[in-house]
N, C-alpha and C positions, 0 to 999 in steps of 0.2 A: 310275950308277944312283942313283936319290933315293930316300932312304928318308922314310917314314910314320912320323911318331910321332903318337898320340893320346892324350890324357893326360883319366885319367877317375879321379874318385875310387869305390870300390867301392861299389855302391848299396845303403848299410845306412840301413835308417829310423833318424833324428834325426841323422843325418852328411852329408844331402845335400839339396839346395835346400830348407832349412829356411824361405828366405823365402815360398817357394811356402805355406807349415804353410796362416797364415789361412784359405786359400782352398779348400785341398784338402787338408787334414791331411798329418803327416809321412810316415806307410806309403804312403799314394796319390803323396807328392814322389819318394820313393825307387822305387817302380816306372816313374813321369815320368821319372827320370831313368835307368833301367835300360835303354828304352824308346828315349832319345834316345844313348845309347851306343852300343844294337844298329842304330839308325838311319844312325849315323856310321861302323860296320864295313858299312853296307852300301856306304854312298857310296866308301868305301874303295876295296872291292872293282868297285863299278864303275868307280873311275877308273882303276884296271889298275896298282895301285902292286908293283911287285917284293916290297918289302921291309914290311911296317908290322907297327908292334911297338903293341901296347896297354898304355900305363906307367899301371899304378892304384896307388893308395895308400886302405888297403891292399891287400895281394892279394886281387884278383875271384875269387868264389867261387859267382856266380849262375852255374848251370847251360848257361842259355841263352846267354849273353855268351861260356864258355869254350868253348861245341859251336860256335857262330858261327865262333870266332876260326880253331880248329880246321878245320872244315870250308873256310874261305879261301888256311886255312896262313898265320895272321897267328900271329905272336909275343906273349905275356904276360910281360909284367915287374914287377918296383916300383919304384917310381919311389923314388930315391936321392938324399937332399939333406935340407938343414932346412927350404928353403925353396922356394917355387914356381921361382923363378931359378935356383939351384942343380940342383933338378932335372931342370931344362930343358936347362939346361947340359952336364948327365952327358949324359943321352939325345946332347947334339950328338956328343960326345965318342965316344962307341960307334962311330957311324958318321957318316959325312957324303958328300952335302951329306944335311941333312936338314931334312924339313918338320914342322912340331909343329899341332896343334891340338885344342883343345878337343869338347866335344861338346855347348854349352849354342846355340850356333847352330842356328836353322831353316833361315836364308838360303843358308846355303854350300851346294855342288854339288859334282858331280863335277865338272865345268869349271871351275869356280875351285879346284881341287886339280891339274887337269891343265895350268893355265895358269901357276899359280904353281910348280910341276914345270920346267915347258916353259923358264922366265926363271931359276930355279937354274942348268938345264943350258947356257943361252945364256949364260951370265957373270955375273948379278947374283948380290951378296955376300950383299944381303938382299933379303928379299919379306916384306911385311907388308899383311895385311887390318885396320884399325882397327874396332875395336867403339862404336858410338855411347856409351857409359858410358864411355869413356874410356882400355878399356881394348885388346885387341885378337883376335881369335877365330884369327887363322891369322899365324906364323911360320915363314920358313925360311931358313937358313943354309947356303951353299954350304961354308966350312970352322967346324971348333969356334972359335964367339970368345966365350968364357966373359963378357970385358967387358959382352958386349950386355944381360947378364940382372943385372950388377952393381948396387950401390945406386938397387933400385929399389922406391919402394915398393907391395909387391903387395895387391890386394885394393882400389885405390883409383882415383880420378876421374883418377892423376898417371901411373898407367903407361904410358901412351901417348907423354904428353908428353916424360917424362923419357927413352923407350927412344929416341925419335926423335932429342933432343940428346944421348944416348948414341952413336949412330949415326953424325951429324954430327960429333962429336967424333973418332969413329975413322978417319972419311974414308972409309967405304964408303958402295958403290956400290948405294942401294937403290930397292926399285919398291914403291911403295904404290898398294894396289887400293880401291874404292869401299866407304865403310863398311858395316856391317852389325850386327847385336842378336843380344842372349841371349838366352833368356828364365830370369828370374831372379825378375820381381818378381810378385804377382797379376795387373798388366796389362798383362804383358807375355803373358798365358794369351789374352788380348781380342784383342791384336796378332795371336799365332796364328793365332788363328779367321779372322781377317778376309782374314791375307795368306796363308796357306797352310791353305785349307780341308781336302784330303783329308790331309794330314800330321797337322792338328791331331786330325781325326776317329782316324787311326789312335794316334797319342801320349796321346791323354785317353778312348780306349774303357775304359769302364766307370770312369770317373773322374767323382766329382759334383765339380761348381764351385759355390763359394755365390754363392749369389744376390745379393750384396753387391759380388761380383768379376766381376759378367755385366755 
């Protein structure tokens, strides 16, 4: 059985995609991102995952996110660690194999959840989707290797690079899939628009954009 981790920080305005603020103020970033969590329990649940635990920091406490989880029978936890690696690491350690990701992706599917599932269960050690910023949107680990998530520096243009010679170093056996984006920055709200019309319509309803970021 693969398990589902998705790792979201709890959607408090001026705690969460604050680079979004310019564009669409901080309260309109934190329901954006409420929005693309509840988005990512859906994808979950359509990829038919047994197991997925939802690891926020701190503990989620939006209504809708906890009725969601619940109604799936997905799992809530906190995520344990100092640092994003660390707590990447716990989550492997819980259970394995396990798949980790984010919820700042438009692109990802449930077929790229079900595919990178599918390459866990077939023998790959790892599975990794690269994120065009450098960093990467979807990990998975068939056993806990604490190493993978070791000096690396997170929050930067190098995570990618350093997890990959991390990897190489350890002599496992990995499948890297075709890149893909966050959105994180004002234009990356434009990207939205452009590449996933009705997603965007649903994630920015009743969301003004300034004119400055159209």
């Amino acid at each position: 059985m693969i398990n589902l981790g998705i790792f979201a920080k709890a959607p408090i305005s001026g705690h969460v995609k604050t680079r979004l603020a310019p564009a669409i103020g901080l309260d309109a970033a934190a329901r954006l991102h409420a929005r693309m969590v509840a988005h990512t329990l859906t994808l979950a649940h359509e990829a038919s995952f047994e197991a997925v635990t939802l690891w926020t920091w701190p503990l989620v406490t939006d209504p809708h996110i906890i009725e969601q989880c619940h109604r799936h029978g997905f799992a809530i936890a906190v995520q344990q660690g100092q640092n994003l690696g660390q707590r990447m690491a716990y989550a492997c350690e819980q259970a394995s194999p396990q798949l980790i990701i984010g919820t700042d992706c438009p692109g990802i599917t449930a077929q790229h959840l079900r595919r990178a599932a599918a390459d866990l269960k077939a023998g790959a050690q790892v599975v990794l989707t690269p994120a065009l910023d450098g960093g990467y949107v979807l990990i998975g680990l068939r056993q806990p290797r604490p190493e993978v998530f070791q000096d690396i520096t997170w929050s930067s243009a190098e995570v990618l690079a350093q997890t990959r010679a991390t990897i190489q170093n350890l002599d496992l056996q990995a499948i890297e899939y075709e890149p893909l984006w966050d959105v994180d920055r004002p234009e990356d709200l434009i990207k939205l628009r452009e590449a996933f019309p009705a997603l965007a319509a649903k994630l920015l309803a009743e969301i003004t954009v300034d004119n400055a970021f159209t």
